[in-house]
C-alpha positions as CSV (number, residue, x, y, z in Angstrom):
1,X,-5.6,70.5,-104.5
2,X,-6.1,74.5,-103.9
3,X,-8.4,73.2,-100.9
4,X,-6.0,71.1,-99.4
5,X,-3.3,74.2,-99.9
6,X,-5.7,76.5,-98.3
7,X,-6.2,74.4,-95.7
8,X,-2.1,73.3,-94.9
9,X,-1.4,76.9,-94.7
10,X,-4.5,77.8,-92.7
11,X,-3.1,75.1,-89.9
12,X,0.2,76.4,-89.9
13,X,-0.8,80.1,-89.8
14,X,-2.8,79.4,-86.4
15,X,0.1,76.7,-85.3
16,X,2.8,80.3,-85.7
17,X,0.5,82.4,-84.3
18,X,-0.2,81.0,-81.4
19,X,3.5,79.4,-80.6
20,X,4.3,83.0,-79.9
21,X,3.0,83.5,-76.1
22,X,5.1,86.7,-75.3
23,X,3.9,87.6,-71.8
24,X,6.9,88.2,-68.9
25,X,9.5,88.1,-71.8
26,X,11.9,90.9,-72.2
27,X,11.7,93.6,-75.2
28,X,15.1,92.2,-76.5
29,X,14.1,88.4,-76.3
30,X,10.6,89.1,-77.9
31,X,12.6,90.9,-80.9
32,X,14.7,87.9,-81.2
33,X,12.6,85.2,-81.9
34,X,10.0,87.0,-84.4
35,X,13.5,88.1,-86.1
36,X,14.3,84.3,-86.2
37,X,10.2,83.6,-87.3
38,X,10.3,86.0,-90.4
39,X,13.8,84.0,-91.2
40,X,12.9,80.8,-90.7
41,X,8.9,80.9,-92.5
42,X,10.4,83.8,-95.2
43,X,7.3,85.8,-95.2
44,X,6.9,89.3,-96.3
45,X,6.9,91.6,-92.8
46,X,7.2,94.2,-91.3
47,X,8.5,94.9,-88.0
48,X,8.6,98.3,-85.8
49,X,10.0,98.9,-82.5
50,X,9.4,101.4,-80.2
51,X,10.2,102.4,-77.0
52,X,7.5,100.7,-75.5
53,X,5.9,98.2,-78.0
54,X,6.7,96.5,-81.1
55,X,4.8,96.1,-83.6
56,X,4.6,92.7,-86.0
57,X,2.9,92.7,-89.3
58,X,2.6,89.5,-91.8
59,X,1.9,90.8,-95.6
60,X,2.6,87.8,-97.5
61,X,0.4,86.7,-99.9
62,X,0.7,82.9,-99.6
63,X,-1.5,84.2,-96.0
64,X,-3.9,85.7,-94.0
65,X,-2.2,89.4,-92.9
66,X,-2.4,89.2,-89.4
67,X,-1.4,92.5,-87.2
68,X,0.5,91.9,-83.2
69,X,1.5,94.6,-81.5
70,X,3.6,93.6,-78.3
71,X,3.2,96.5,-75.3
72,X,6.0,96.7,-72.4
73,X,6.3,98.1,-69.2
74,X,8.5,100.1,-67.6
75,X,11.1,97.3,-66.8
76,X,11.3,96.0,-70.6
77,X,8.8,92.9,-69.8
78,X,5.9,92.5,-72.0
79,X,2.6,93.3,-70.4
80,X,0.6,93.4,-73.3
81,X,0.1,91.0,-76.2
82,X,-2.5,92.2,-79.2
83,X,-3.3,90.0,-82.5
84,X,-6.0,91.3,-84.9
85,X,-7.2,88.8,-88.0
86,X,-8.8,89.8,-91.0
87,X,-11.5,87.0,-91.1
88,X,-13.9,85.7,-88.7
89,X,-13.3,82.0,-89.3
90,X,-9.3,83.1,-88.6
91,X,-10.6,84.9,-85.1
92,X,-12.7,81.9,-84.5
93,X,-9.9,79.3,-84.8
94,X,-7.1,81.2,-83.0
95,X,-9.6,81.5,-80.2
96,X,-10.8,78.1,-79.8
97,X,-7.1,77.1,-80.1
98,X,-6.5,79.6,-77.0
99,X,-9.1,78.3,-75.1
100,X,-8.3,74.6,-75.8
101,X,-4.8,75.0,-73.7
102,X,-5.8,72.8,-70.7
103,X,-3.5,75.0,-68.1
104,X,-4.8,78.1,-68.8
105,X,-8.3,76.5,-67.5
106,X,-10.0,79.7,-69.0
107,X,-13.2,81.0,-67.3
108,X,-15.4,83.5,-69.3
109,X,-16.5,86.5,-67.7
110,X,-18.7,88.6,-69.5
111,X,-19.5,88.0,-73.3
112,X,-16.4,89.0,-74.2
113,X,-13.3,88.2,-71.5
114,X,-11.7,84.8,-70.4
115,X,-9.9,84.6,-67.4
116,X,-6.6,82.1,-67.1
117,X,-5.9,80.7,-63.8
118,X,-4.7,82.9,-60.7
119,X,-1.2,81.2,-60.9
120,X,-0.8,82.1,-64.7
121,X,-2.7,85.9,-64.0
122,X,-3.9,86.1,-68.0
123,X,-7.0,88.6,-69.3
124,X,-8.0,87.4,-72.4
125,X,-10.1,90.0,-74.7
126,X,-11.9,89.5,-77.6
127,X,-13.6,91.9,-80.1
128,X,-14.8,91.7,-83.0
129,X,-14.7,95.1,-85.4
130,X,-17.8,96.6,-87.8
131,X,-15.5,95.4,-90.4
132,X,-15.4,91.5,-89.6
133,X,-12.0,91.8,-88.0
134,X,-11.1,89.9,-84.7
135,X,-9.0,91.5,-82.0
136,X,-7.2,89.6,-79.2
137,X,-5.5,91.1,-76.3
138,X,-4.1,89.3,-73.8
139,X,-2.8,90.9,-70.9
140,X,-0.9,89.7,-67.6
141,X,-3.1,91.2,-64.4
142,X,-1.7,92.3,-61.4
143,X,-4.6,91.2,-59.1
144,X,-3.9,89.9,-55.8
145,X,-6.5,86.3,-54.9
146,X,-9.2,88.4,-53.7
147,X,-9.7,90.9,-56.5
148,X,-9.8,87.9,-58.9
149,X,-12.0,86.0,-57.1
150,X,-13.9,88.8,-57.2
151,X,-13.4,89.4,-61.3
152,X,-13.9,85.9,-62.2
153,X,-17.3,85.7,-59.6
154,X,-15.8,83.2,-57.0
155,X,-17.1,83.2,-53.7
């Protein structure tokens, strides 16, 4: 029974994280729905904002804390989306579920980077810290055809 707990909430952690894909949006609509997240899955959080990110914490301990700091640009428009997990089997799950989204069409450059399509213009970043942690940034680029080509090592 605890295993089959474990593993509903482990499914529904990675299904919440991921439906939040905050790119483009504006500061105030970003705000909005993780205001209407913490209401509707009443965990313990914490939410910061600043003048140019916010910052998104899950304490609860029915789940894995997980950390998302949301950057903006000068416009209001999120630029910048970072998620850190505790685990390495929580990193390694959100990232396959990332790369498993058939229109991004990711393309991995390096060890460590995944490129979306040109159309979509997404950086996708992975770390991993000395304390087993998992850090993901995705970022929108601002690379015309050519400099991605070049990026993603297209002829």
């Amino acid at each position: 029974m605890k295993i089959f707990l474990l593993l509903t909430l482990s499914t529904l952690f990675m299904q919440i994280v991921w439906s939040q894909g905050y790119i483009d949006l504006k500061k105030k609509k970003v705000r909005k729905d993780l205001l209407k997240y913490t209401k509707k899955q009443n965990f313990k959080t914490v939410l910061e904002e600043h003048d140019d990110k916010i910052v998104f914490l899950i304490r609860d301990s029915s789940i894995r804390p997980l950390d998302q700091i949301i950057y903006f640009d000068e416009k209001g428009k999120c630029k910048q989306e970072v998620r850190k997990f505790d685990c390495d089997s929580c990193g390694q799950k959100y990232l396959a579920k990332v790369l498993g989204i058939k229109s991004y069409k990711w393309k991995k450059v390096g060890s460590n980077q995944y490129y979306s399509t040109f159309a979509l213009k997404r950086l996708l970043t992975e770390k991993t810290g000395i304390d087993g942690s998992h850090t993901f940034t995705v970022d929108r680029l601002n690379l015309n055809r050519k400099e991605y080509k070049e990026a993603i090592g297209a002829k």
